[in-house]
N, C-alpha and C positions, 0 to 999 in steps of 0.2 A: 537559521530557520530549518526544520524540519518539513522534508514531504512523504506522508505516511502514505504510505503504499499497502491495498487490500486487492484481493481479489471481489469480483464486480460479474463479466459478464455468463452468462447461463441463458440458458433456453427456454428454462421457467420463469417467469417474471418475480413470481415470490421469491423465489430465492436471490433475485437482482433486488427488491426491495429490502429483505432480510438485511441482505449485504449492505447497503448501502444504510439499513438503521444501524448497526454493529461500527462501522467504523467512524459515522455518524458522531456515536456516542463517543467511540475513544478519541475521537475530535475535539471537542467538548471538553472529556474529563484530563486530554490535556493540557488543552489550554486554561484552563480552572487552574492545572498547578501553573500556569504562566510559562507555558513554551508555545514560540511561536510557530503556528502550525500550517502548511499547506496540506490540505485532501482533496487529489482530485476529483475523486467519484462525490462525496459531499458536496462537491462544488459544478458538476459535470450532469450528476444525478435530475437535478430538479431541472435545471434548464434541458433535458432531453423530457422529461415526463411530462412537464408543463409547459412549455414552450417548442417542443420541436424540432429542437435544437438534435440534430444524428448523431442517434448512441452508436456511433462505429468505433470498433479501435483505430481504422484510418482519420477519423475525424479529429481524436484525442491528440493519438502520439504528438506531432507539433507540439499543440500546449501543454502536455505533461511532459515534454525534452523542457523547453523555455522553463519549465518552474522549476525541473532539476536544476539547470543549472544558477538559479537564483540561492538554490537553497545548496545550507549545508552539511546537510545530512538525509542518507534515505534510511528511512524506519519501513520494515514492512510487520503489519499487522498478521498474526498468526491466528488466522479462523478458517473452516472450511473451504476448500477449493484454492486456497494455496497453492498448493503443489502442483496443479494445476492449469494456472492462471498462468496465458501467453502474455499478458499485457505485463504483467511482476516483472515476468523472467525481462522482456524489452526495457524496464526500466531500471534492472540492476545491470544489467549489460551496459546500457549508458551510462548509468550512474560509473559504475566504475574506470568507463572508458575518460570521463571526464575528473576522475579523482574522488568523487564523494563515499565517504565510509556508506556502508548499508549494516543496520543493526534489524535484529526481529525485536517486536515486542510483543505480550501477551494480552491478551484484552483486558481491561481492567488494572494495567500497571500503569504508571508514570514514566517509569524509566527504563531505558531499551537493555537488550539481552547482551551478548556477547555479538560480536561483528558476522557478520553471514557470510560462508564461503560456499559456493555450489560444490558439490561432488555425492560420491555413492552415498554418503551417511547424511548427508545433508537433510533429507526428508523422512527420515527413518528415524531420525531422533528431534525431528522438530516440535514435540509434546514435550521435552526435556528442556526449561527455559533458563536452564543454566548452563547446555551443552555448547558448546563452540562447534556451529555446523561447516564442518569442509570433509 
């Protein structure tokens, strides 16, 4: 199983909406090609908007740890505020500490990028979805 990894929180709400239709959809169009997919924020989103449920990252991390480790593979979605996004970087740091590959992928693909490695280039050529970022 896949857990697709996006950037989500912001100070403007549109742009937490934005986000949350964007990887929404690659949600969607990947499971249409038949991979099984976990999305936290997809899934995290509505029950904080309509229910009440604390959009905190303290509230998450638990449940987005638990569904790394179910899954097996982290995909992180490459859209704005990426590079930015404390909650990513917290889930490739786990992810790795517990063995699971991290791939990026582009919006609108099926299939993930080359495997993600943080360092200086790493974000500098992340618009290059052929690049091997470390």
């Amino acid at each position: 199983m896949i857990y697709l990894a996006s950037p989500y929180s912001h100070d403007d709400p549109d742009v937490r909406e934005y986000r949350y239709h964007e990887v929404s959809k690659q949600t969607a169009l990947l499971m249409k090609a038949r991979h099984l997919v976990f999305c936290p924020i997809a899934f995290s989103h509505p029950l904080a908007t309509t229910y009440g449920v604390p959009n905190t990252h303290a509230q998450w991390v638990p449940h987005n740890k638990a569904m790394i480790d179910i899954c097996d593979e982290v995909w992180v979605l490459m859209i704005d505020g990426v590079e930015d996004s404390v909650g990513i970087k917290v889930e490739i740091e786990y992810a790795r500490k517990i063995g699971r590959p991290v791939y990026t992928i582009m919006p609108g693909q099926t299939k993930h990028q080359q495997e993600l490695h943080f360092g200086k280039q790493a974000w500098e050529n992340r618009n290059d979805m052929h690049c091997r970022l470390d």
